[in-house]
C-alpha positions as a Markdown table, in Angstrom:
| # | Residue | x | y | z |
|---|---|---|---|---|
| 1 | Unk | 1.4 | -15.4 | -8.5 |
| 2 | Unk | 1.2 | -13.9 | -12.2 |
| 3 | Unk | 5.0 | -12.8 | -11.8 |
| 4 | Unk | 6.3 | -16.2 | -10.8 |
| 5 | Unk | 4.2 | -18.3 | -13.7 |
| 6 | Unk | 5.5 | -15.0 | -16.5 |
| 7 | Unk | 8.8 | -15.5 | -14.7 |
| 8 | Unk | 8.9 | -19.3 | -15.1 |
| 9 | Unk | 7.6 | -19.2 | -18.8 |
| 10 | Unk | 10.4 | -16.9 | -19.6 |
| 11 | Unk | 13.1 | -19.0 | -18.0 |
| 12 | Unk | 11.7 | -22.2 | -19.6 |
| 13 | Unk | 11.6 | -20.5 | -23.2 |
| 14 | Unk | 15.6 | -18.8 | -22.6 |
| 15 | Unk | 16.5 | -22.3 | -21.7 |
| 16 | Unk | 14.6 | -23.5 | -24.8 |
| 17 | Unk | 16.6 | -21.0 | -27.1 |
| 18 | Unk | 13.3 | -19.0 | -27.6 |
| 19 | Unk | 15.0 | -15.3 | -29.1 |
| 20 | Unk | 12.0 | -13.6 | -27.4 |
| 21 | Unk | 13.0 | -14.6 | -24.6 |
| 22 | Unk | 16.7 | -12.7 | -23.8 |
| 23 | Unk | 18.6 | -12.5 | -20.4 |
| 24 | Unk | 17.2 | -9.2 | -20.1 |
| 25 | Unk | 13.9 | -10.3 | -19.9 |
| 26 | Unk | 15.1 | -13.2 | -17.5 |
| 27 | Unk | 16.2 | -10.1 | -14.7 |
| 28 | Unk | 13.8 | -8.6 | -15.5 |
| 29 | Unk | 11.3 | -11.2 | -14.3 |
| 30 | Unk | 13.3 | -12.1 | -11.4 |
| 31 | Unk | 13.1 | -8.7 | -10.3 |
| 32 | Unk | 9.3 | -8.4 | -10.5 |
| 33 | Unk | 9.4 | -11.6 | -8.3 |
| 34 | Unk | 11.8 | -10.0 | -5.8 |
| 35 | Unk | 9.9 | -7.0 | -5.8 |
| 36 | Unk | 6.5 | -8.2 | -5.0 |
| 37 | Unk | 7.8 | -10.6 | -2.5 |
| 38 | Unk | 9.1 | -7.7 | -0.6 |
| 39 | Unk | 6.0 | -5.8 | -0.7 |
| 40 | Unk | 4.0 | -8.6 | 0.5 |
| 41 | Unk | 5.7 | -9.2 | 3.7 |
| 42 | Unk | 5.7 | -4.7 | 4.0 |
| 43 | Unk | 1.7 | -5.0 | 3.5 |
| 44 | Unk | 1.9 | -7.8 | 6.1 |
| 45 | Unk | 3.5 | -5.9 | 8.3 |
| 46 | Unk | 1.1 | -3.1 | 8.1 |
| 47 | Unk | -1.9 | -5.4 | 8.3 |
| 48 | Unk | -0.5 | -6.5 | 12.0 |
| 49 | Unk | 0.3 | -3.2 | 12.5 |
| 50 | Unk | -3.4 | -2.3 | 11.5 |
| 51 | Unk | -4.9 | -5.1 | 13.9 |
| 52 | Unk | -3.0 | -4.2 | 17.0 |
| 53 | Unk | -4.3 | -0.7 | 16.8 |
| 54 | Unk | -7.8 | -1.9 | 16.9 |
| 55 | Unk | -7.2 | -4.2 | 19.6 |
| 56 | Unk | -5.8 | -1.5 | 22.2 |
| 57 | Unk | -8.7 | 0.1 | 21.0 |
| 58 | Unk | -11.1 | -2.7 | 21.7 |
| 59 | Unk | -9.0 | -2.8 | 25.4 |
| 60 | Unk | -7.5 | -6.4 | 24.0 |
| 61 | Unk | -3.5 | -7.4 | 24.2 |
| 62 | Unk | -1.5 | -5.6 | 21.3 |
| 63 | Unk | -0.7 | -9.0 | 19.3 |
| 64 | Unk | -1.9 | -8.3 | 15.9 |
| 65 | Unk | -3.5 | -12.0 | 16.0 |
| 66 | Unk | -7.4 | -10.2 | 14.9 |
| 67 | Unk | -8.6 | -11.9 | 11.9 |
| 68 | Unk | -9.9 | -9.4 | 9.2 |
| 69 | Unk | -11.1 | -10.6 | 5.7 |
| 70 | Unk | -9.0 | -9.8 | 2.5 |
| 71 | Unk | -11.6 | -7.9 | 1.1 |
| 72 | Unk | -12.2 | -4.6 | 1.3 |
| 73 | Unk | -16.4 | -3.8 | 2.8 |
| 74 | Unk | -18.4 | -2.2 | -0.5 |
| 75 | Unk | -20.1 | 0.8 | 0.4 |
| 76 | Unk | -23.6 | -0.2 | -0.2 |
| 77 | Unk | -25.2 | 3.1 | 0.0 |
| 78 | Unk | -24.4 | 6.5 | -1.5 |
| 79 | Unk | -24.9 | 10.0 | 0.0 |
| 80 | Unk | -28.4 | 11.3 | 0.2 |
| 81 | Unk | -28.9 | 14.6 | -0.9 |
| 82 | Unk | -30.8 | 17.0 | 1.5 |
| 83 | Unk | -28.5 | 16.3 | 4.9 |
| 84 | Unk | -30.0 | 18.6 | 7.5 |
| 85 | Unk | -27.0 | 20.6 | 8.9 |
| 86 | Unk | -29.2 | 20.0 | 12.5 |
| 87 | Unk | -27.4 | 16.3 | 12.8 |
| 88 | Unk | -24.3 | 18.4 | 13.5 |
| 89 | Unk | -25.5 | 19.1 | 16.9 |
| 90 | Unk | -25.1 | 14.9 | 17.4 |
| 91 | Unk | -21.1 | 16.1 | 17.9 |
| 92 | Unk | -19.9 | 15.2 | 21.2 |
| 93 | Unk | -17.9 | 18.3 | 20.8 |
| 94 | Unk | -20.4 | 20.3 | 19.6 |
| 95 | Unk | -22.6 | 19.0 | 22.7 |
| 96 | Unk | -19.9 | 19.8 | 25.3 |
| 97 | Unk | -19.4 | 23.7 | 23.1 |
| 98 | Unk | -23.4 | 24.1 | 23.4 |
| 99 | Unk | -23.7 | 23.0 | 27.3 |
| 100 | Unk | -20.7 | 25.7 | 28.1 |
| 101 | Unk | -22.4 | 28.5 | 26.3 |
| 102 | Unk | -25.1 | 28.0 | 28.6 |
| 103 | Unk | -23.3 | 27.9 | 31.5 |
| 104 | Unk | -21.2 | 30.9 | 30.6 |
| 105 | Unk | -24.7 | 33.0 | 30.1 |
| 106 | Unk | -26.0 | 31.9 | 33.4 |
| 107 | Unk | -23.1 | 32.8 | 35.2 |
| 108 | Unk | -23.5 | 36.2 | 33.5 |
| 109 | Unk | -26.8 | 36.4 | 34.2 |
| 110 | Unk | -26.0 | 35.8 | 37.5 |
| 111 | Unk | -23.0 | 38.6 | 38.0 |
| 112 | Unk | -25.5 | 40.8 | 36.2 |
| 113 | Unk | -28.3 | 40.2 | 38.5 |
| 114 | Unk | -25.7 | 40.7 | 41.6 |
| 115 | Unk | -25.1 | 44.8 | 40.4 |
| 116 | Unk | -29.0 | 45.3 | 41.5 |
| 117 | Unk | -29.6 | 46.1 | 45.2 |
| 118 | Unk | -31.7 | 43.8 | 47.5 |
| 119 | Unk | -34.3 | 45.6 | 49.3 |
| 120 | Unk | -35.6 | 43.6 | 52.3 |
| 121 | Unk | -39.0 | 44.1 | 53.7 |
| 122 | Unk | -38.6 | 42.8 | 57.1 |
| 123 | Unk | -36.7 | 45.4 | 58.6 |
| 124 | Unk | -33.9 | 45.6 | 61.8 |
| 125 | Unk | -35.2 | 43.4 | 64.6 |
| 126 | Unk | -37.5 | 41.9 | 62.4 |
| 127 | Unk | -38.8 | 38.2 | 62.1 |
| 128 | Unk | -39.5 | 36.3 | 59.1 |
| 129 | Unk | -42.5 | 34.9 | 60.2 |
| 130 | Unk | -44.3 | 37.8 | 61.2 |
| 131 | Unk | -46.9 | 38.8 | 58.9 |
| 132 | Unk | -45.3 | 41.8 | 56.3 |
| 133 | Unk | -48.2 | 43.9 | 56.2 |
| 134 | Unk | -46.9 | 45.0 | 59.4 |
| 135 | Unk | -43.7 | 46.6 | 57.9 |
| 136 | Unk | -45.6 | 47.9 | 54.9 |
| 137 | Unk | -47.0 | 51.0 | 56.9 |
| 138 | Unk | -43.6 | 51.7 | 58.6 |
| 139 | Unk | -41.6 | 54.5 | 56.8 |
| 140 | Unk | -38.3 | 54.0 | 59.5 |
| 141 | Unk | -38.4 | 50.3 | 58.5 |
| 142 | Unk | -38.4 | 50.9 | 54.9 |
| 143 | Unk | -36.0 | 53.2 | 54.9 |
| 144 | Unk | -33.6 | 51.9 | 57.1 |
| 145 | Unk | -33.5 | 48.4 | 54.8 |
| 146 | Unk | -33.0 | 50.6 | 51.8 |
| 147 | Unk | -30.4 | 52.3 | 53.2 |
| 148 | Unk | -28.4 | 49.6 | 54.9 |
| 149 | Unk | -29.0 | 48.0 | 51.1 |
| 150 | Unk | -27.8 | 50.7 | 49.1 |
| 151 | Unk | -24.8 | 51.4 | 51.6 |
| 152 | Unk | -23.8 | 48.0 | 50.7 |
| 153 | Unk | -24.2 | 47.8 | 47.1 |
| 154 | Unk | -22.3 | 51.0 | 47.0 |
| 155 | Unk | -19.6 | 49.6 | 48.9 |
| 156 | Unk | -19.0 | 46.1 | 46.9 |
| 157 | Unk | -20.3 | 47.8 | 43.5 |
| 158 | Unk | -16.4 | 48.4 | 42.3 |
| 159 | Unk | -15.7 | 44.2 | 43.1 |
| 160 | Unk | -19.6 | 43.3 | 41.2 |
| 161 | Unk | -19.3 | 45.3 | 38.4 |
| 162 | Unk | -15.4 | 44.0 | 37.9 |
| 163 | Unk | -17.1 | 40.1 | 38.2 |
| 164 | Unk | -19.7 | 41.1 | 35.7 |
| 165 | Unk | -17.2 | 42.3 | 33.4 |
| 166 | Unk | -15.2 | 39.1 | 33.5 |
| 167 | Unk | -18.4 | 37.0 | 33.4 |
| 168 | Unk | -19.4 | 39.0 | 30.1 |
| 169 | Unk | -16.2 | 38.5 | 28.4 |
| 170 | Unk | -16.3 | 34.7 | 29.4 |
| 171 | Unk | -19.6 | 34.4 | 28.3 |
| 172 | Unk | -18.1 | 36.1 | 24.6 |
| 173 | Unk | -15.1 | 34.4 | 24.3 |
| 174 | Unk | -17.7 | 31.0 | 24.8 |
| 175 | Unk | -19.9 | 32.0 | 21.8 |
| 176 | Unk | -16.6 | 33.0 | 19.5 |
| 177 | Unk | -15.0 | 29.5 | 20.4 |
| 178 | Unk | -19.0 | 27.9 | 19.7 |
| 179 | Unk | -19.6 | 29.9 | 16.4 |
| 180 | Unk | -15.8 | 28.5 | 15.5 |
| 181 | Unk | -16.5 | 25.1 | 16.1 |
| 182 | Unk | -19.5 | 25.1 | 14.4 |
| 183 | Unk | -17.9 | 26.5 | 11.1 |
| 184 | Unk | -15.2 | 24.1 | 11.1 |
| 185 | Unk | -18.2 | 21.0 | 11.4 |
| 186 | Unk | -19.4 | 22.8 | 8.3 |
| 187 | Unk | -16.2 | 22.7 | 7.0 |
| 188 | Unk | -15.3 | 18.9 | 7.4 |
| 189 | Unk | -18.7 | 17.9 | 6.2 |
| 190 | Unk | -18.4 | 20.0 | 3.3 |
| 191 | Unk | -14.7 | 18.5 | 2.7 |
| 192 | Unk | -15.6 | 14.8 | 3.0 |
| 193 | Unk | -19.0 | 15.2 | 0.8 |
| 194 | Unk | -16.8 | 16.6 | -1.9 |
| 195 | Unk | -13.8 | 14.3 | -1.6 |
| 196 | Unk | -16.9 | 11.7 | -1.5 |
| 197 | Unk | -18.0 | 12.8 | -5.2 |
| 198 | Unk | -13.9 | 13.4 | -6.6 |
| 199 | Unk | -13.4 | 9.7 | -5.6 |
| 200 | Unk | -16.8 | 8.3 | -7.3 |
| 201 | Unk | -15.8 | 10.1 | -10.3 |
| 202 | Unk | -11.9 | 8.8 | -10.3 |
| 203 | Unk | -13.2 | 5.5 | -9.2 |
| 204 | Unk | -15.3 | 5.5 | -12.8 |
| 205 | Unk | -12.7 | 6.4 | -14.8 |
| 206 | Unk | -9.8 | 4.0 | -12.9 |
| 207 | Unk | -12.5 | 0.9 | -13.5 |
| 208 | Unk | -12.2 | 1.8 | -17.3 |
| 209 | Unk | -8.3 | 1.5 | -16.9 |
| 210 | Unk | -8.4 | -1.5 | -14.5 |
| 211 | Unk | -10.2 | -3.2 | -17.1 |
| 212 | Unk | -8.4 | -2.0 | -20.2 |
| 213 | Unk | -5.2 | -3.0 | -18.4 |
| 214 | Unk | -6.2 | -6.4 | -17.8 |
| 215 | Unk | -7.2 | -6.9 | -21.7 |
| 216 | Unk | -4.2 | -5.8 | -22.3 |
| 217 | Unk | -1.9 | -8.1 | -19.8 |
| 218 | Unk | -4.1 | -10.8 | -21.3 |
| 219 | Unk | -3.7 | -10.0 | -24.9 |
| 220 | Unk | 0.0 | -9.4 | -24.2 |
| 221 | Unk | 0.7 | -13.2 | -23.2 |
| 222 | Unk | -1.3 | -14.4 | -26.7 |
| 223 | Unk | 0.6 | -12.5 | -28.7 |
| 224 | Unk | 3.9 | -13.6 | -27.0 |
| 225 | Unk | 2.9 | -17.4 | -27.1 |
| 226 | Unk | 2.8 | -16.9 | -30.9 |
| 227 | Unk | 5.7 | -15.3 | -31.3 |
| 228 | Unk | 4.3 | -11.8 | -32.4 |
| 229 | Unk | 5.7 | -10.0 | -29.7 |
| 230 | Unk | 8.6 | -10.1 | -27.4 |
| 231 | Unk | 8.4 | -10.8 | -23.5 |
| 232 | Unk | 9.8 | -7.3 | -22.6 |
| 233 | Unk | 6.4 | -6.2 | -23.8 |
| 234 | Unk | 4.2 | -8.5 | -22.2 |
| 235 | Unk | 6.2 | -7.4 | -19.1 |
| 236 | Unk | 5.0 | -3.9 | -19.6 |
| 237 | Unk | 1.4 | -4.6 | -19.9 |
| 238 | Unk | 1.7 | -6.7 | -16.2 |
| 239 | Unk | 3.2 | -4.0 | -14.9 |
| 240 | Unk | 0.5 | -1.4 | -16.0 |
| 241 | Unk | -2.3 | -4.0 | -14.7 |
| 242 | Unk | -0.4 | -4.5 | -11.4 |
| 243 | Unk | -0.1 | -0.9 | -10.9 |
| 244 | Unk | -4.2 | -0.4 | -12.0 |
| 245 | Unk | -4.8 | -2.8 | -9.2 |
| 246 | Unk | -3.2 | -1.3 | -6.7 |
| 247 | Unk | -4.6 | 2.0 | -7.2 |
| 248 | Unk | -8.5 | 0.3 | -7.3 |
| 249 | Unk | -7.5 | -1.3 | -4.0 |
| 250 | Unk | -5.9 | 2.4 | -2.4 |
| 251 | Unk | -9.0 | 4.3 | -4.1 |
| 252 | Unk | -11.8 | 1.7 | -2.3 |
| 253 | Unk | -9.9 | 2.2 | 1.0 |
| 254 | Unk | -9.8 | 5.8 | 0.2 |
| 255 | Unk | -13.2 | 5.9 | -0.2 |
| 256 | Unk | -14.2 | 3.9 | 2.9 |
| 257 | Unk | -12.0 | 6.5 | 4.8 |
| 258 | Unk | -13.4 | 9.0 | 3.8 |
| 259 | Unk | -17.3 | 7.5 | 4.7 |
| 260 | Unk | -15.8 | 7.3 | 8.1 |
| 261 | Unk | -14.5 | 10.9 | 8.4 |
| 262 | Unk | -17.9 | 11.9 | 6.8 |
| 263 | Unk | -19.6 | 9.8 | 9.7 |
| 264 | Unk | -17.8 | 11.5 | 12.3 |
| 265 | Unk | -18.1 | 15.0 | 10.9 |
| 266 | Unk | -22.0 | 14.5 | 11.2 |
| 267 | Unk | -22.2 | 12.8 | 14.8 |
| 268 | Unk | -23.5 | 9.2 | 13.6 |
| 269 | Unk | -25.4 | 8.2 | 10.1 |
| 270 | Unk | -27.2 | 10.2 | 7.9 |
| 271 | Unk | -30.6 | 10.0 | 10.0 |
């Protein structure tokens, strides 16, 4: 709106024989016009863009017809200090890493357990029921179940201790891939909480220019209704004000972003 009312006051003073006001500065108008008409219907392309995404995600039809506001949300909270690194564990991925870990040393456990030899107490010919005091006294019995036990062992010990092996390395390769996964959580978290404090700081300083722009633009259209300055300037100090607007509206969503990623990196808020 601010291009088309400097553009008109610029054509009415040419027309008016205003020497501020040149042909040049005519264009040049126009083309700020032009310009920001074309990336108006580009951002409303993205915004439909934008809302069809969240409606597939939301299991809707892809039409882009989601209403939104046209204000960015403020982050109404800033990071605590103090974040216990346990709300990592929250991850789904994490979670799923932990769960096969344990699985993997079971299963190891289990191959392990497998290289010992079973000794059974109830002998050839034998019945569960009976009572095993019987079998205790019996030197045949015991020695033919340890036999038969060890025979066995020794025959399938090349096949168990091969499983074992495996189930060892499996149960390694699980911990390498759980210790990885863990140090690249640490290292998201530890990228978003400092892009988190960069963009604080940037947004401070980029308020300071936002404002200092807008004095200017302002300033820049008194001095051109009295004739102190001419338009091509007051051009220059819209331009720098548009331009510090758009970066406050691209550093905000930055910064929202970026509470997301840091959301996600954790597993869920900062509880």
């Amino acid at each position: 709106d601010s291009y088309i009312a400097n553009a008109r006051i610029i054509e009415r003073n040419y027309k008016a024989g205003d020497q501020t006001a040149s042909p040049l500065a005519v264009q040049f108008a126009r083309n700020n016009v032009a310009s920001a008409e074309r990336n108006l219907i580009n951002q409303k392309l993205s915004k439909e863009e934008a809302a069809r995404s969240l409606e597939l995600l939301l299991g809707r039809y892809p039409g882009g017809l989601i209403s939104s506001g046209n204000e960015l949300p403020v982050l109404k909270s800033s990071v605590p200090s103090g974040i216990p690194s346990e709300l990592l564990m929250r991850r789904p991925d994490l979670v799923a890493s932990a769960a096969a870990v344990r699985a993997s040393a079971q299963r190891a456990e289990a191959s392990l357990n497998d290289l010992l030899p079973s000794f059974s107490l109830t002998g050839r010919g034998s019945n569960a029921s009976r009572k095993l005091d019987q079998y205790i006294l019996d030197p045949e019995t015991i020695v033919w179940s340890t036999a038969t036990s060890l025979a066995q062992s020794i025959f399938r010990a090349g096949a168990q201790r091969a499983s074992a092996r495996i189930s060892l390395q499996q149960n390694e390769r699980t911990i390498r891939r759980f210790s990885s996964e863990i140090l690249r959580a640490f290292r998201e978290v530890e990228s978003a909480l400092a892009t988190e404090k960069s963009l604080a700081e940037q947004n401070k300083y980029l308020s300071t220019e936002l404002r200092q722009a807008e004095l200017a633009e302002k300033q820049a259209m008194r001095d051109y209704s009295e004739g102190l300055i001419r338009i091509i300037s007051v051009l220059e100090a819209q331009r720098r004000a548009v331009a510090s607007r758009r970066a406050m509206i691209f550093l905000k969503n930055q910064r929202l972003q970026n509470r997301i990623d840091l959301h996600l990196a954790l597993g869920g808020n900062f509880d």
